[in-house]
Backbone of each chain as nested JSON, in Angstrom:
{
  "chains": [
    {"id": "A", "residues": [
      {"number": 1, "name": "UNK", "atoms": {"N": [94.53, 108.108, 90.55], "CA": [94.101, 109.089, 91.58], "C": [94.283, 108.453, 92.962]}},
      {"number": 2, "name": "UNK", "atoms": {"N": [94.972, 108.998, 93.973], "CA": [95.309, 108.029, 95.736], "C": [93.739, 108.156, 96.022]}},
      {"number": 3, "name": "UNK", "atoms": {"N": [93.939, 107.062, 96.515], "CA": [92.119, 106.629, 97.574], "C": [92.597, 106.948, 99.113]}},
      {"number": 4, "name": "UNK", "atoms": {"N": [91.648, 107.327, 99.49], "CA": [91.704, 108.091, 101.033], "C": [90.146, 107.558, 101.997]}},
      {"number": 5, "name": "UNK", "atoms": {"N": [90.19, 107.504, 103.219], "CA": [89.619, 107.166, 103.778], "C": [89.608, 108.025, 105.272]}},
      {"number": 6, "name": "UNK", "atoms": {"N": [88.518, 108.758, 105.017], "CA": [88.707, 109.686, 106.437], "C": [87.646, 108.625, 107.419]}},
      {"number": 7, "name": "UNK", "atoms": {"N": [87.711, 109.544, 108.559], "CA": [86.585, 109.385, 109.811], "C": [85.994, 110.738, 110.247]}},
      {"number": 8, "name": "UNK", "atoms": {"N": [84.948, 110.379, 110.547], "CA": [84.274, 111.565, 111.451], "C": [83.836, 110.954, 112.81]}},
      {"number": 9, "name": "UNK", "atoms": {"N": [83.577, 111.659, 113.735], "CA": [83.383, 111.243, 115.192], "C": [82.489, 111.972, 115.584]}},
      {"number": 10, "name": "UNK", "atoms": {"N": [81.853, 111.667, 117.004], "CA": [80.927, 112.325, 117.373], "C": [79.263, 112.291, 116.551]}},
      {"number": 11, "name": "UNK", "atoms": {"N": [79.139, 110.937, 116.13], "CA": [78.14, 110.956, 115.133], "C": [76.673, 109.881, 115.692]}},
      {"number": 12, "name": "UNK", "atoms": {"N": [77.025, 109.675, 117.275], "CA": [76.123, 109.072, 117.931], "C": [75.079, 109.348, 117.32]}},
      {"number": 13, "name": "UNK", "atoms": {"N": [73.83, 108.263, 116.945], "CA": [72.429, 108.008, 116.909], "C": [72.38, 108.397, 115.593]}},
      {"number": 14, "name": "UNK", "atoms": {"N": [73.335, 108.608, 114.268], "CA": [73.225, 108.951, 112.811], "C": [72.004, 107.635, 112.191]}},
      {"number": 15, "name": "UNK", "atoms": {"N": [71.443, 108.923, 111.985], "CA": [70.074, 107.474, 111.391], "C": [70.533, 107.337, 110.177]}},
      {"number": 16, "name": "UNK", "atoms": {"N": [69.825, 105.764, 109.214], "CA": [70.05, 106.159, 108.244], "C": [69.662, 107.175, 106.991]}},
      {"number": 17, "name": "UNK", "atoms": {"N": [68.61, 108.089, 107.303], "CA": [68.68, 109.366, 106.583], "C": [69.518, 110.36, 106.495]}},
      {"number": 18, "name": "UNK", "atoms": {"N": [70.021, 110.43, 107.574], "CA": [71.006, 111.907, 108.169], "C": [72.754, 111.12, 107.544]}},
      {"number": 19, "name": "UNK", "atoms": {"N": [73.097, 109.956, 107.145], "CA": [74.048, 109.163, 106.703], "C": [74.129, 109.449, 104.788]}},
      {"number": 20, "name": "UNK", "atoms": {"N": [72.663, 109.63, 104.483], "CA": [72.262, 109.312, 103.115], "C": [72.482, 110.913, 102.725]}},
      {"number": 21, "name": "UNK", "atoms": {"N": [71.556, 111.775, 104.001], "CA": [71.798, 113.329, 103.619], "C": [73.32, 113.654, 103.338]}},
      {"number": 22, "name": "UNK", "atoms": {"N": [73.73, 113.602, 104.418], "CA": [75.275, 113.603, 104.338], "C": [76.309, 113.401, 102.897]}},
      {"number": 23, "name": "UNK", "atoms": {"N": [75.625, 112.641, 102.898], "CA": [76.707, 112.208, 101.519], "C": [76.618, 112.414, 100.36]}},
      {"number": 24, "name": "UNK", "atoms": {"N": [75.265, 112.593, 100.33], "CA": [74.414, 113.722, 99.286], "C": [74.689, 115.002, 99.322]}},
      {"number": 25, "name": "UNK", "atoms": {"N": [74.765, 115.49, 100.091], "CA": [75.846, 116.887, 100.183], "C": [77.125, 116.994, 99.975]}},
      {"number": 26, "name": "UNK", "atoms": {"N": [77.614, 115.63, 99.76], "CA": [79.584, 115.988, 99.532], "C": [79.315, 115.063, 97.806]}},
      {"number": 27, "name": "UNK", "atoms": {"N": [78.425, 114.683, 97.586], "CA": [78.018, 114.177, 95.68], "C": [77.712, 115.17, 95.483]}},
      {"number": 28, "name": "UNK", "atoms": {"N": [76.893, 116.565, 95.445], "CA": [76.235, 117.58, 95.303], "C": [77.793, 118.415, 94.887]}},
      {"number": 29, "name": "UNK", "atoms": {"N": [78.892, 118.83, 95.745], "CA": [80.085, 119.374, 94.968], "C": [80.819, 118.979, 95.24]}},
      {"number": 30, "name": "UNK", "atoms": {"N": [81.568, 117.675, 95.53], "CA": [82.56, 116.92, 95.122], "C": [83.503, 117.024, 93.96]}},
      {"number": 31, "name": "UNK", "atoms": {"N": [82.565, 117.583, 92.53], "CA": [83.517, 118.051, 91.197], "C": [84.421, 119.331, 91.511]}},
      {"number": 32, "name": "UNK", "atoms": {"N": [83.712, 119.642, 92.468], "CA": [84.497, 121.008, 92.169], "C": [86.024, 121.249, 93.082]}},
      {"number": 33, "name": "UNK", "atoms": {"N": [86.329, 120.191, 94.117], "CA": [87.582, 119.611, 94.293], "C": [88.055, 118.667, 93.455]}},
      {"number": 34, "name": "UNK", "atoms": {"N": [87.652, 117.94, 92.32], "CA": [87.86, 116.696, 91.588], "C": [87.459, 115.192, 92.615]}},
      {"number": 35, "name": "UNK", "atoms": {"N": [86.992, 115.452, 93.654], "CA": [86.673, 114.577, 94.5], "C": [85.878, 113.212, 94.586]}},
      {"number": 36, "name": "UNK", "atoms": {"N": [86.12, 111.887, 94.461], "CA": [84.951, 111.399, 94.279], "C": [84.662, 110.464, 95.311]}},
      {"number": 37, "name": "UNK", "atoms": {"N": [83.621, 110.592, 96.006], "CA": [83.159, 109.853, 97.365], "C": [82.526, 108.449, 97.042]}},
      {"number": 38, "name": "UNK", "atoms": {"N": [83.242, 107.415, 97.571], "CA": [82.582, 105.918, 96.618], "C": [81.732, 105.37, 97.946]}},
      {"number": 39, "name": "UNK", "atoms": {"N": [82.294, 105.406, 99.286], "CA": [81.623, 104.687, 99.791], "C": [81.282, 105.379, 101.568]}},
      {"number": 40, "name": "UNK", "atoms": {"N": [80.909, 104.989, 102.125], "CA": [80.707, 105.153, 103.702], "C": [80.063, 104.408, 104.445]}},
      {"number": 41, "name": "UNK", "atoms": {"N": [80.563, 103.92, 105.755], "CA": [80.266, 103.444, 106.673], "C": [79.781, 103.866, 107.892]}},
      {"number": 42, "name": "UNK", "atoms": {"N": [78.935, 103.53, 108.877], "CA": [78.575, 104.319, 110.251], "C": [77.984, 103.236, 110.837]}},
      {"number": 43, "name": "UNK", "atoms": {"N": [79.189, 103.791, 112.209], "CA": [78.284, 102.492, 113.118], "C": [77.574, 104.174, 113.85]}},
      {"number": 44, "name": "UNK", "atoms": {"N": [76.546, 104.24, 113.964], "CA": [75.331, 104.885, 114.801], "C": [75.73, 104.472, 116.643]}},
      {"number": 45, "name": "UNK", "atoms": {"N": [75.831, 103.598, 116.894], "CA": [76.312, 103.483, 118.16], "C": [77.597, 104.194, 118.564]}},
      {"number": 46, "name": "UNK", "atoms": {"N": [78.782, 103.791, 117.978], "CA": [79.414, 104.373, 118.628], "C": [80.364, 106.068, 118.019]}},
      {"number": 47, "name": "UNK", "atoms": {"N": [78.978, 105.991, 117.019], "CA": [79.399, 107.654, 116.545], "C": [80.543, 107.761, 115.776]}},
      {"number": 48, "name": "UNK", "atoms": {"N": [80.796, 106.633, 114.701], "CA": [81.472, 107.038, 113.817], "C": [81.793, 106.664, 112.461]}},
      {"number": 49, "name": "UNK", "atoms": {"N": [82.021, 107.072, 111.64], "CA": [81.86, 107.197, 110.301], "C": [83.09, 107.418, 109.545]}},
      {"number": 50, "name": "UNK", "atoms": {"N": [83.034, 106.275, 108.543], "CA": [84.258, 105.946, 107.353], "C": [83.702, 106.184, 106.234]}},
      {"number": 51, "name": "UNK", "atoms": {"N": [84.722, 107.175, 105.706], "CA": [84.332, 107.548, 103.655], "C": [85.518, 107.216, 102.854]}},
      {"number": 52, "name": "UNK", "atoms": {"N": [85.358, 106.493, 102.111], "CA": [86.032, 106.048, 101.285], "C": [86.375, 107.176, 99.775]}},
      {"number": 53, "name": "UNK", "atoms": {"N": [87.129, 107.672, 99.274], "CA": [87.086, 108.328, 98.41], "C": [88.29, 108.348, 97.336]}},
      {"number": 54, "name": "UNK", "atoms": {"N": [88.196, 108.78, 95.865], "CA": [89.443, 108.939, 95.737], "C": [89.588, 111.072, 95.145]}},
      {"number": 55, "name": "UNK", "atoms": {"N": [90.763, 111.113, 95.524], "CA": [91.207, 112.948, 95.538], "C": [92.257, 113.212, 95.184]}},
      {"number": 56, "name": "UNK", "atoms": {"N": [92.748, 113.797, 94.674], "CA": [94.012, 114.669, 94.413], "C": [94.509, 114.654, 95.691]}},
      {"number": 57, "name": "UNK", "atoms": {"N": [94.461, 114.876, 96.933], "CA": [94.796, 115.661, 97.898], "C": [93.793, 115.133, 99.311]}},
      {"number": 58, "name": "UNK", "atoms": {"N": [93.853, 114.937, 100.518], "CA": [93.963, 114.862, 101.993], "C": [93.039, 116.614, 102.113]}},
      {"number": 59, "name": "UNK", "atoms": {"N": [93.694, 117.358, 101.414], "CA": [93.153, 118.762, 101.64], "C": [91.904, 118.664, 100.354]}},
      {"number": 60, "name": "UNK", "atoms": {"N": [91.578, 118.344, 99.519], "CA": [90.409, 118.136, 99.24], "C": [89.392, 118.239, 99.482]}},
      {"number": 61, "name": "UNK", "atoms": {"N": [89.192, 116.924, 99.906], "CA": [88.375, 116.059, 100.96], "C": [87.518, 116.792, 102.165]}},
      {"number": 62, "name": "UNK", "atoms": {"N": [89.165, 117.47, 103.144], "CA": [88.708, 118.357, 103.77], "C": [87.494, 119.569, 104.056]}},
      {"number": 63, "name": "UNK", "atoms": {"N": [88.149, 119.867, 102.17], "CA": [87.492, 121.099, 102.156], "C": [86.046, 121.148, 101.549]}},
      {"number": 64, "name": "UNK", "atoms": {"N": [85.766, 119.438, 101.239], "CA": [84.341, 119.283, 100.556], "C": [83.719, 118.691, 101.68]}},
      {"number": 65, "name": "UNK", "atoms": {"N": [84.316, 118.18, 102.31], "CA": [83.638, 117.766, 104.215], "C": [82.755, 118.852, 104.926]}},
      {"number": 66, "name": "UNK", "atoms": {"N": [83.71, 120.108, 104.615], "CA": [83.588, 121.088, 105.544], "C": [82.738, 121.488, 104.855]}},
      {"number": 67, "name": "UNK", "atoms": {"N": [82.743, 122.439, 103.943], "CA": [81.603, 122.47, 102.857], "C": [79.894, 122.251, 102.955]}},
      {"number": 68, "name": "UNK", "atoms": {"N": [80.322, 120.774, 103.262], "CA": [78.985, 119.927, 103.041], "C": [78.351, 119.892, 104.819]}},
      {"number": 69, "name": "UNK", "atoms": {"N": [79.174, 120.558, 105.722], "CA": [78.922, 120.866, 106.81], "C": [79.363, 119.348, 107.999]}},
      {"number": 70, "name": "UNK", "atoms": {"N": [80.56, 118.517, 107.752], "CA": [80.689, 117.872, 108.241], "C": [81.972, 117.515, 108.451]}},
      {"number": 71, "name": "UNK", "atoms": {"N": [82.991, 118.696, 108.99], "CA": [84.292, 118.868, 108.429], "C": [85.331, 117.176, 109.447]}},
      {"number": 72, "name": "UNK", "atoms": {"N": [86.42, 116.974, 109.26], "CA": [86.927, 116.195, 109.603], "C": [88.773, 116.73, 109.271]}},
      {"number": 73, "name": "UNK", "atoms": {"N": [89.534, 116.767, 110.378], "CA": [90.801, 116.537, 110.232], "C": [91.81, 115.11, 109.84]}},
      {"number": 74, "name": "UNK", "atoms": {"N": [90.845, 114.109, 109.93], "CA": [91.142, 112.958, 110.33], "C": [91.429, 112.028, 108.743]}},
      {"number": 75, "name": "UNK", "atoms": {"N": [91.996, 112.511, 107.706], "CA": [91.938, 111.532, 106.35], "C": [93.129, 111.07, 106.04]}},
      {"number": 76, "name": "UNK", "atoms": {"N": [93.295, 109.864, 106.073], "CA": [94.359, 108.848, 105.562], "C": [94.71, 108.37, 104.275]}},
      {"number": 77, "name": "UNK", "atoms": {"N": [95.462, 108.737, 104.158], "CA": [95.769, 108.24, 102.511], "C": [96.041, 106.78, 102.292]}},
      {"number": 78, "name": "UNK", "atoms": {"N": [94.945, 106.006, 102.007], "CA": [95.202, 104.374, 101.993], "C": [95.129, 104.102, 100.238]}},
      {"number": 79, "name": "UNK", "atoms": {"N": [96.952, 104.188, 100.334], "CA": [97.746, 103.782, 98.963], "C": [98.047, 102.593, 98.728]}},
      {"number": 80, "name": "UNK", "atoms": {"N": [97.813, 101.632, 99.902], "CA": [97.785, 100.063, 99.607], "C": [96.106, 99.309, 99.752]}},
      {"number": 81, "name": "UNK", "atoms": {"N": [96.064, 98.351, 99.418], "CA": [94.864, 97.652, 99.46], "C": [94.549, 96.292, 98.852]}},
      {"number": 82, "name": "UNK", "atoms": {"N": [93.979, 95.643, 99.755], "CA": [93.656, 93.899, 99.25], "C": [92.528, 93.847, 99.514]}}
    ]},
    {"id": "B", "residues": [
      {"number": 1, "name": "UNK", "atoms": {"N": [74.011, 88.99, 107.341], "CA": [75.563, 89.192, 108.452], "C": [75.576, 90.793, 108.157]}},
      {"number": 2, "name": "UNK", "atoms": {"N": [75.947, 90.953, 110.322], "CA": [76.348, 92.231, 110.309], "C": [77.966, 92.637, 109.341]}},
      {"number": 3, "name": "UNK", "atoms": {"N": [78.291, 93.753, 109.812], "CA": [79.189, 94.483, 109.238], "C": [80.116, 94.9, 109.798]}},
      {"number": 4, "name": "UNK", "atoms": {"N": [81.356, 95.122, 109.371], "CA": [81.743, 95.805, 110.48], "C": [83.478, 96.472, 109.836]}},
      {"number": 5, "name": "UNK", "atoms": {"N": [83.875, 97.221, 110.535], "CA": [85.556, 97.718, 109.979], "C": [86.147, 98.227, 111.106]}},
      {"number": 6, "name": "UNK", "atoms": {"N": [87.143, 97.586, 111.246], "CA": [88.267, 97.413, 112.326], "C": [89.231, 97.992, 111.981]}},
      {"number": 7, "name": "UNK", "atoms": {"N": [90.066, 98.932, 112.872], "CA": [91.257, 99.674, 112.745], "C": [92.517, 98.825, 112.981]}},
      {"number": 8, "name": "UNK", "atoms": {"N": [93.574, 98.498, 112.339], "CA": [94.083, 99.011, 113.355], "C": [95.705, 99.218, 112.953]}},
      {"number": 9, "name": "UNK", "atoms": {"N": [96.586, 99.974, 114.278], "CA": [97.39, 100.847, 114.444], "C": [98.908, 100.52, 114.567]}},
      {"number": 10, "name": "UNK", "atoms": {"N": [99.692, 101.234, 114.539], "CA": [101.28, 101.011, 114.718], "C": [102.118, 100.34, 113.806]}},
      {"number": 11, "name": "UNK", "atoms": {"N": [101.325, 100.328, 112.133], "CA": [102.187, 99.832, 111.223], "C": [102.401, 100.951, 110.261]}},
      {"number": 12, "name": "UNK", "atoms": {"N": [103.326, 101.621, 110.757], "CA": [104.49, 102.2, 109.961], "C": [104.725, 101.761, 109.327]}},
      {"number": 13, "name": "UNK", "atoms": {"N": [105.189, 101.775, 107.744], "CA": [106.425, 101.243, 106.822], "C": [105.683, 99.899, 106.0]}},
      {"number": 14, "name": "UNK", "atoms": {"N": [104.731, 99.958, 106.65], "CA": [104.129, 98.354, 106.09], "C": [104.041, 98.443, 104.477]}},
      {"number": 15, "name": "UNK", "atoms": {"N": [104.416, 96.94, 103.821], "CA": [104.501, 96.99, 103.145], "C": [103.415, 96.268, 102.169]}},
      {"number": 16, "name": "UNK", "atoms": {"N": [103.324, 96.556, 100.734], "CA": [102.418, 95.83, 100.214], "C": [102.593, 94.184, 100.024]}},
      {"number": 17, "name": "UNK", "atoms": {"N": [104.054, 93.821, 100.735], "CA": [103.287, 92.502, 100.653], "C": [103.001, 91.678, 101.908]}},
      {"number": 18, "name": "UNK", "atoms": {"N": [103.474, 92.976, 103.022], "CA": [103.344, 92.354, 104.368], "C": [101.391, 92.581, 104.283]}},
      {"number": 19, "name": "UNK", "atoms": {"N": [100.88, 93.678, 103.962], "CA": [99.621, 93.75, 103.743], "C": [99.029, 92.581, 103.1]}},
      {"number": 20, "name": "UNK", "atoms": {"N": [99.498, 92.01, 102.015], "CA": [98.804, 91.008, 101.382], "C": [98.823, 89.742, 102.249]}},
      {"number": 21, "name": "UNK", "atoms": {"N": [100.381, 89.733, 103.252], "CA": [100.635, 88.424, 104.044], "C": [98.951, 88.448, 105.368]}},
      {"number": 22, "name": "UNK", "atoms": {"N": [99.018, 89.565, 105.929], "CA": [98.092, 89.654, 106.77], "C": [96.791, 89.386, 106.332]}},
      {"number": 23, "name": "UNK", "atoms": {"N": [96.861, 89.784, 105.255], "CA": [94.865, 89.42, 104.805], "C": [94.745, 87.974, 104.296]}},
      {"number": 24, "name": "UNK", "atoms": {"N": [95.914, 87.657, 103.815], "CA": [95.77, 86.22, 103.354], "C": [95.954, 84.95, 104.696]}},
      {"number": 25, "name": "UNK", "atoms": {"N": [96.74, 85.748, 106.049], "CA": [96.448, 84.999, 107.188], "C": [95.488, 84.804, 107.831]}},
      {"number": 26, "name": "UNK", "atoms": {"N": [94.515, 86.066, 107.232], "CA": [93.22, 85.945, 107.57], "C": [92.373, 85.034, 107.613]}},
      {"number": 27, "name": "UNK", "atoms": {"N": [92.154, 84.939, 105.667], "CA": [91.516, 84.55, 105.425], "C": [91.844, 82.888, 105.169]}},
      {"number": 28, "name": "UNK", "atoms": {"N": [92.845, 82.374, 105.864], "CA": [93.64, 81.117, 106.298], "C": [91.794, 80.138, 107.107]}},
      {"number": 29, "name": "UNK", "atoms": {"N": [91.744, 81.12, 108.186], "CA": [91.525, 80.487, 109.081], "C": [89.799, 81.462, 109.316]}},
      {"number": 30, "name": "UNK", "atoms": {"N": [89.247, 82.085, 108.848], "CA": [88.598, 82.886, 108.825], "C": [87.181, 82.155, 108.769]}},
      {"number": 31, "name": "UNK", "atoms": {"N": [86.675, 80.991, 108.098], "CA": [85.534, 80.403, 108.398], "C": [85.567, 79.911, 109.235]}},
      {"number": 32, "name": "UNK", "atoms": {"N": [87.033, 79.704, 110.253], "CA": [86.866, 78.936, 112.1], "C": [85.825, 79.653, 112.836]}},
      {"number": 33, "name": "UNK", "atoms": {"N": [85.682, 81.271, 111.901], "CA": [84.5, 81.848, 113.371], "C": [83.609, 82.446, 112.817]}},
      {"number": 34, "name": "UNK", "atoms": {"N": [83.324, 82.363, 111.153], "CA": [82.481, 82.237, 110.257], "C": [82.707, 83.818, 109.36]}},
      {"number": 35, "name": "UNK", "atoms": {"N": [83.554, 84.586, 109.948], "CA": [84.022, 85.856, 109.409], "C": [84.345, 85.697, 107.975]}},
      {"number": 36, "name": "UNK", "atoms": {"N": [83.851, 86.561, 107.119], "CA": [84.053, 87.1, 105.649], "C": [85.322, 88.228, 105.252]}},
      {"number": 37, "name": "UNK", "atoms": {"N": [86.212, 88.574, 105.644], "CA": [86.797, 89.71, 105.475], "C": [87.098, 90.101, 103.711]}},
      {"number": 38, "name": "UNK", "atoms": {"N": [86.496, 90.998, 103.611], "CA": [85.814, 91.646, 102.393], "C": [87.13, 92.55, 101.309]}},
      {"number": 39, "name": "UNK", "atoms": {"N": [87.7, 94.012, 102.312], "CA": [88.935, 94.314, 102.012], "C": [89.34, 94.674, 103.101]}},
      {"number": 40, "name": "UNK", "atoms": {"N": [90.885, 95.077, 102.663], "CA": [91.622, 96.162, 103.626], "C": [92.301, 97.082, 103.046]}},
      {"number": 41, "name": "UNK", "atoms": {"N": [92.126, 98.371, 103.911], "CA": [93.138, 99.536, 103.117], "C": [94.093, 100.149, 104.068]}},
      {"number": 42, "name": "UNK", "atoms": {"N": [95.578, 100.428, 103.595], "CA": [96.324, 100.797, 104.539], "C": [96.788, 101.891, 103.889]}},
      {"number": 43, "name": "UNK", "atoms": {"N": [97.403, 103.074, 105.253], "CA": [97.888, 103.894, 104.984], "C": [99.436, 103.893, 105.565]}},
      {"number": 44, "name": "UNK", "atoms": {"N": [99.953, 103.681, 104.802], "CA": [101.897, 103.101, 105.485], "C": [102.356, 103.979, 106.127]}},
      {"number": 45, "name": "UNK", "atoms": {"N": [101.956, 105.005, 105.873], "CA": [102.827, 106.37, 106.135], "C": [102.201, 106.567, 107.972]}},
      {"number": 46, "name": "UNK", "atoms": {"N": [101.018, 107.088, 107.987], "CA": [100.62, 107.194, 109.173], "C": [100.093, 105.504, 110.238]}},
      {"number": 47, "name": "UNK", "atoms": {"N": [100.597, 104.537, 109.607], "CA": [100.533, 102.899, 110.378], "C": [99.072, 102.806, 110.515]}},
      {"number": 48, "name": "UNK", "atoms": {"N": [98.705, 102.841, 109.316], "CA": [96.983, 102.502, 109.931], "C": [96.309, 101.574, 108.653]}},
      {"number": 49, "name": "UNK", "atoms": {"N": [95.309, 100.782, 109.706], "CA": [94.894, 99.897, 108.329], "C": [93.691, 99.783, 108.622]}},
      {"number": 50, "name": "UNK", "atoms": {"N": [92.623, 99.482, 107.856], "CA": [91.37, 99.855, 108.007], "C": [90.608, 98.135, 107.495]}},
      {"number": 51, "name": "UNK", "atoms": {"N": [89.566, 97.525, 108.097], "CA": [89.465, 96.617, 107.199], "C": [88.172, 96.237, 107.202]}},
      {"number": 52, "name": "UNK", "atoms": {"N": [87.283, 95.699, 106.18], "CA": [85.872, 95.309, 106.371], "C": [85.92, 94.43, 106.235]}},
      {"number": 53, "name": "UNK", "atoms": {"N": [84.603, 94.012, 107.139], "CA": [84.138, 92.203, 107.006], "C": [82.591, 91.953, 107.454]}},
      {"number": 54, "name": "UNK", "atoms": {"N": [82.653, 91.104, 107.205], "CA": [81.32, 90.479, 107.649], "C": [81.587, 89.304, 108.728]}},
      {"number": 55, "name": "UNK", "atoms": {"N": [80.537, 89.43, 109.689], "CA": [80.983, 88.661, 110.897], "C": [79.648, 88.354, 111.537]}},
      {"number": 56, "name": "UNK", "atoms": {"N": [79.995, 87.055, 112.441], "CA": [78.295, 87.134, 113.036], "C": [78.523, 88.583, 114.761]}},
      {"number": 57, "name": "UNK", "atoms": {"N": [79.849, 88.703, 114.721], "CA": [79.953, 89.393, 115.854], "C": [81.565, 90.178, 116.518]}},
      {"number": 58, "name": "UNK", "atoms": {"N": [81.555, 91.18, 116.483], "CA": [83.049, 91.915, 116.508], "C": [83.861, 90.863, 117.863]}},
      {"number": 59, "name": "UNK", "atoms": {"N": [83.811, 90.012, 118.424], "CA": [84.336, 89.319, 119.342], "C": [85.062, 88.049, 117.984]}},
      {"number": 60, "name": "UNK", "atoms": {"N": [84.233, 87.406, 117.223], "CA": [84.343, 87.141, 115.956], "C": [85.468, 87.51, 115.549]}},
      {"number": 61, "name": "UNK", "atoms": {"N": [85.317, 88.301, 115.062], "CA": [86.661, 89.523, 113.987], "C": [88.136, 89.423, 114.494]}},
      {"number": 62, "name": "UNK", "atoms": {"N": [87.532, 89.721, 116.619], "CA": [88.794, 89.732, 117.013], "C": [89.508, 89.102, 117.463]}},
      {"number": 63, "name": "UNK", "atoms": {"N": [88.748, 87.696, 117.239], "CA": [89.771, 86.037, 117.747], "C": [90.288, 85.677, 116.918]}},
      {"number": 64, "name": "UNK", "atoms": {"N": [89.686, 86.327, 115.384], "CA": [90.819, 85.768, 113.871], "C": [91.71, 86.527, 113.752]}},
      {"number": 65, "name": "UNK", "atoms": {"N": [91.836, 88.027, 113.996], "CA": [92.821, 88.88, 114.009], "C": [94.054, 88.164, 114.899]}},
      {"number": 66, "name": "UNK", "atoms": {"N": [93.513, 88.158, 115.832], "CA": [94.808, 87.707, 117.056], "C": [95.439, 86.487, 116.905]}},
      {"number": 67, "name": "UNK", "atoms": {"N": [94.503, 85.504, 116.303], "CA": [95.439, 84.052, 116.008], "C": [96.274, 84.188, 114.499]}},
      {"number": 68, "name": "UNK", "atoms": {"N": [95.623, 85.567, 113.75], "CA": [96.77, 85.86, 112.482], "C": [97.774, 86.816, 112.916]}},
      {"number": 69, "name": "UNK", "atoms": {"N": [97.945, 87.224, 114.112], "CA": [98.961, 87.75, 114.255], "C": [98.91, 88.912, 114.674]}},
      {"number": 70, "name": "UNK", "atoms": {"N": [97.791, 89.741, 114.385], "CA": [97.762, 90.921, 114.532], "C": [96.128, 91.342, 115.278]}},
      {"number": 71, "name": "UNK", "atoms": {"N": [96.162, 91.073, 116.312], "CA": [95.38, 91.812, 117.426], "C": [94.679, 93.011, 117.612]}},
      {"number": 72, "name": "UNK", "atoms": {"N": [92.907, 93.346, 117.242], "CA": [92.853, 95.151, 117.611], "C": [91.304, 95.066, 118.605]}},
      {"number": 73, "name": "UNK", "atoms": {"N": [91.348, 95.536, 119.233], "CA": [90.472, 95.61, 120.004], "C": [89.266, 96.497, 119.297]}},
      {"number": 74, "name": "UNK", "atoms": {"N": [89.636, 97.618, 118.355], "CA": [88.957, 98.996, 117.699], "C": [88.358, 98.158, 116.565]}},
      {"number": 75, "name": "UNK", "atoms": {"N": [86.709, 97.585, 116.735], "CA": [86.042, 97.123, 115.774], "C": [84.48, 97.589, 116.119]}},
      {"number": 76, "name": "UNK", "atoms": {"N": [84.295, 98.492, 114.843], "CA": [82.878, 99.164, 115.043], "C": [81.811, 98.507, 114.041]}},
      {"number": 77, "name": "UNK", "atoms": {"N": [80.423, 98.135, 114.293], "CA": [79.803, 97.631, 113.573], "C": [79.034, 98.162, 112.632]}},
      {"number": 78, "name": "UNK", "atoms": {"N": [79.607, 98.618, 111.585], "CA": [78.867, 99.792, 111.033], "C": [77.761, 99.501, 110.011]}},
      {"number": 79, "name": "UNK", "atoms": {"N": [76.448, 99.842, 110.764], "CA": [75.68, 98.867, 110.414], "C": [74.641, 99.93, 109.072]}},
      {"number": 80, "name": "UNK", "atoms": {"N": [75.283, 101.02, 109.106], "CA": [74.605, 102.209, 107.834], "C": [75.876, 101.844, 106.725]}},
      {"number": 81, "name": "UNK", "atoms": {"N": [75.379, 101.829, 105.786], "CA": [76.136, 102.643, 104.476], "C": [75.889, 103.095, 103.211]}},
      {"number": 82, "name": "UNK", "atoms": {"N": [76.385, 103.976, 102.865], "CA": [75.612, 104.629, 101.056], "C": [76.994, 104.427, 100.344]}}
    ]}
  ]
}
């Protein structure tokens, strides 16, 4: 399955509850794109946020982002890795 | 130790073993400023590489980057994750 890694922006002062909610909402229906969200990062300062996932599809992702009320154009398909 | 994942940009075409050359230049010289670098994931297609580490400080991150060759100023400390 390709692993992908989006960003979101604009996420100044994300506490860590509103980080935990978040992602709990894209585990909540993630199956139903085949989607599976492994990890995330947020720096709270400067408002932004890395998800690690693996998907069928870039459009996936998207559409379980948006979904979960936190949409993002921004996902990279990272097919290499060390 | 904080956290942190650094971008960075303009590698087109990169390959998996120029990827492996860079992380392993890393991690050459990487206890000179006490940095951990953990992984990296690249996306070849759109030149982007993403990478985590542990560091006492993103100034840290970005004096080992630059003496391995590859220089980014874009290092956020992302100090949430699920």
């Amino acid at each position: 399955m390709p692993q992908f890694m989006d960003v979101h922006r604009g996420m100044t002062g994300l506490s860590p509850e509103q980080l935990d909610e978040a992602h709990r909402a894209d585990l909540a229906i993630q199956a139903e794109e085949d989607v599976n969200f492994k990890q995330a990062w947020a720096d709270p300062a400067e408002g932004i946020v890395f998800c690690l996932s693996e998907a069928p599809s870039a459009d996936a992702i998207k559409k379980i982002h948006e979904r979960a009320g936190h949409p993002t154009e921004e996902v990279y398909e990272v097919s290499l890795q060390v």
